[in-house]
N, C-alpha and C positions, 0 to 999 in steps of 0.2 A: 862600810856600808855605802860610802858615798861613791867608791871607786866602781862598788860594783853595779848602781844603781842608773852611773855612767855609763857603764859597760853594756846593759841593757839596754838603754837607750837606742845609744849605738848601732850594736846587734841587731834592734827592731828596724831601723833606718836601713842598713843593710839590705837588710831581708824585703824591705818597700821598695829598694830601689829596684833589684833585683827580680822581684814579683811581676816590677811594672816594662823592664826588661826586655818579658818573655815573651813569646808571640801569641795574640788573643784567637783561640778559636771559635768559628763561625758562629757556634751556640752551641750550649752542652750537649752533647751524646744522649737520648732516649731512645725508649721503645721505639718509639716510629721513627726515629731520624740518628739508627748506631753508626758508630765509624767504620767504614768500609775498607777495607783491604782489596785492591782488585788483580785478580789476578787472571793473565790473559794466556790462554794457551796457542799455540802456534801447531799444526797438526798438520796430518794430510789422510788422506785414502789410498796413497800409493806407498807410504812408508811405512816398511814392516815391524818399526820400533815404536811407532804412534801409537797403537791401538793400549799401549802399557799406559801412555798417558792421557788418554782419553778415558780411560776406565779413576785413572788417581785424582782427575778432576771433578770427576762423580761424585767421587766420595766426600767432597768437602764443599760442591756446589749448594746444598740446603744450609750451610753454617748463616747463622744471623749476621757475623759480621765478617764474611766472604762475599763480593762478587764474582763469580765464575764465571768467564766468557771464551767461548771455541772461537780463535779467527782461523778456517781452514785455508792455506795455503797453494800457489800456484806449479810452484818450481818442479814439484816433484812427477806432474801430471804425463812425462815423455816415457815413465817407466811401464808404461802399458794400464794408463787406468788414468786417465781425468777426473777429478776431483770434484762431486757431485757441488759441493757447499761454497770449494772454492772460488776466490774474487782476487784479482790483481791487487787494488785498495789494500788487501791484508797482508799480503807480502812486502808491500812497499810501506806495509805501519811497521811491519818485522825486522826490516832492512833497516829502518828508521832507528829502533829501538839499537841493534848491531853497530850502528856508528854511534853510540853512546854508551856502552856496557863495557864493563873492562872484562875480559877476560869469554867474549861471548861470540859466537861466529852464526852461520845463517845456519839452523839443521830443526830436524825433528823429531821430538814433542821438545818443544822448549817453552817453558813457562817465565812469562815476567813479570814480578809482583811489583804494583804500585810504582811500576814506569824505572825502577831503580834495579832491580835484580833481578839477571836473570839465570835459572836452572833448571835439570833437566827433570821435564816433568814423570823422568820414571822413579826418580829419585822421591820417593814419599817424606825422607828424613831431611834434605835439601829443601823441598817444597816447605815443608812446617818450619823449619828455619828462617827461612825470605818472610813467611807471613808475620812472625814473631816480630824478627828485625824490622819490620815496616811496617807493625799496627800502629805504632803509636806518632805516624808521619803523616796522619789524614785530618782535613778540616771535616767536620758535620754540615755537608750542604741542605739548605732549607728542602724538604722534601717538594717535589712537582706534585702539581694536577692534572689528573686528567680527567676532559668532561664526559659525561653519562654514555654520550656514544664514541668514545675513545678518538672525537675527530680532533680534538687540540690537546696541547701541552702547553699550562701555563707555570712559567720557569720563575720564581723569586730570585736573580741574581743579585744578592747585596754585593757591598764592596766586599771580597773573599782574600785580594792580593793588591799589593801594590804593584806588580809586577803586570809591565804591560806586555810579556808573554803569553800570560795564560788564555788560554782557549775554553770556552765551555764547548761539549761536545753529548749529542743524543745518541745512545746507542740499543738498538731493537733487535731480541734476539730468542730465539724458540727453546723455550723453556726445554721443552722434551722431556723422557727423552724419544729421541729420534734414530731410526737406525737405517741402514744400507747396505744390499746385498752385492758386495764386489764380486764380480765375474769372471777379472782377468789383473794380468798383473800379478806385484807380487803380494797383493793379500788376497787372494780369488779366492773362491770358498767360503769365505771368511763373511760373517754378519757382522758390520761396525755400529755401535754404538754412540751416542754423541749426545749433552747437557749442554742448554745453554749456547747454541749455533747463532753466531749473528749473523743480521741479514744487511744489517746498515748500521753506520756508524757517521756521522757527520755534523759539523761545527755551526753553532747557533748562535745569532746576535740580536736575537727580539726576545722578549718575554714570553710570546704566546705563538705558539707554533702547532701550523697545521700539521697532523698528519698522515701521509697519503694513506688511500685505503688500502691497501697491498702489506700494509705494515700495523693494522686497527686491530688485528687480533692479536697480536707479538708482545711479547713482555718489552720492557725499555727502563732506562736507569741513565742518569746525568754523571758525565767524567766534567770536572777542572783539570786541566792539563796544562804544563810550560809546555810551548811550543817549540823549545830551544833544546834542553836537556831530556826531555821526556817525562817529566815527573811527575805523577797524578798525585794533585794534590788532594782532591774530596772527592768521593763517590757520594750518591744517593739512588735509591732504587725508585723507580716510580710505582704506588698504591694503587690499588683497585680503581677502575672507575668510580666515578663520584656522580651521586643521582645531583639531577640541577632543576 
């Protein structure tokens, strides 16, 4: 009794030291503040394998703990058809992400979840795999505000990392969906579809941020990112307007 009572002791010690160990997230996961998965799709309007994965991003953009974001891309736009949505910035986050992936090159629909994997977003059974492997890699960022008339954002950044990489970054993007009638090229004919198009994406170092009016009607959600490896650490979605 006494060996085993040792034993116990022990054991509980173990298990404290081990507890204290682990790395503390932000604040537990709720309703209004779930752990987000984010996953970013890479598209175009000129590539005729896209439209597979703009449509598999659809499907999982209303998930409570999914963010779904279209960056449309530039590269593709010589094929006879420029790219209504696309922006340079998205290629060069694309390119970003390709010197960091093992096994991943520059194409299209390619999806990268949570800064860590990337696969092709026609692959529905690859996609649900990446989300699994990396739900449980996200901190719960403090949810933002926004005031009554959508003209600030004011960000709670506690301490999230000790890591003087990390970036916070705002990104504003049209829910939809949204669609376009290609004319020419090789999807001409063809009506695209598109969830979740962002319009801006850019890194933020104040609490309370204006902003511009061009972007006041746009949904928006806050990334934690290394700015080394690519790694989103916490999403949060930004809430309804708030009456003030």
């Amino acid at each position: 009794m006494y060996a085993l009572r040792n034993l116990t002791v022990l054991t509980m010690a173990i298990l404290a030291i081990f507890a204290l160990s682990q790395p503390v997230r932000a604040q537990q996961a709720d309703e209004k503040s779930p752990f987000l998965t984010v996953v970013e799709l890479f598209t175009s309007q000129a590539c005729p394998r896209s439209p597979a994965g703009d449509h598999n991003l659809s499907k999982i953009a209303d998930r409570s703990d999914v963010l779904a974001l279209t960056f449309p891309v530039t590269y593709w736009d010589y094929l006879g058809w420029a790219d209504t949505f696309a922006l340079e910035e998205f290629t060069e986050r694309q390119k970003f992400y390709i010197e960091r992936l093992k096994d991943q090159w520059l194409y299209t629909p390619q999806a990268v979840v949570q800064g860590q994997q990337g696969v092709s977003a026609e692959d529905t059974d690859a996609l649900e795999t990446a989300i699994a492997n990396t739900r449980q890699l996200s901190l719960a960022l403090p949810v933002p505000k926004l005031s009554a008339d959508r003209s600030t954002l004011t960000i709670v950044q506690d301490k999230l990392s000790d890591s003087a990489n990390t970036v916070l970054q705002v990104v504003f993007f049209e829910r939809g969906p949204v669609t376009v009638e290609v004319s020419s090229g090789k999807n001409a004919g063809k009506t695209l579809s598109y969830v979740n198009v962002v319009r801006s994406l850019a890194e933020v170092n104040t609490e309370i941020m204006s902003i511009p009016e061009n972007l006041r009607d746009l949904s928006c959600a806050v990334l934690l990112q290394d700015s080394v490896d690519g790694r989103i650490l916490g999403a949060s979605a930004c809430p309804a307007a708030e009456n003030s």
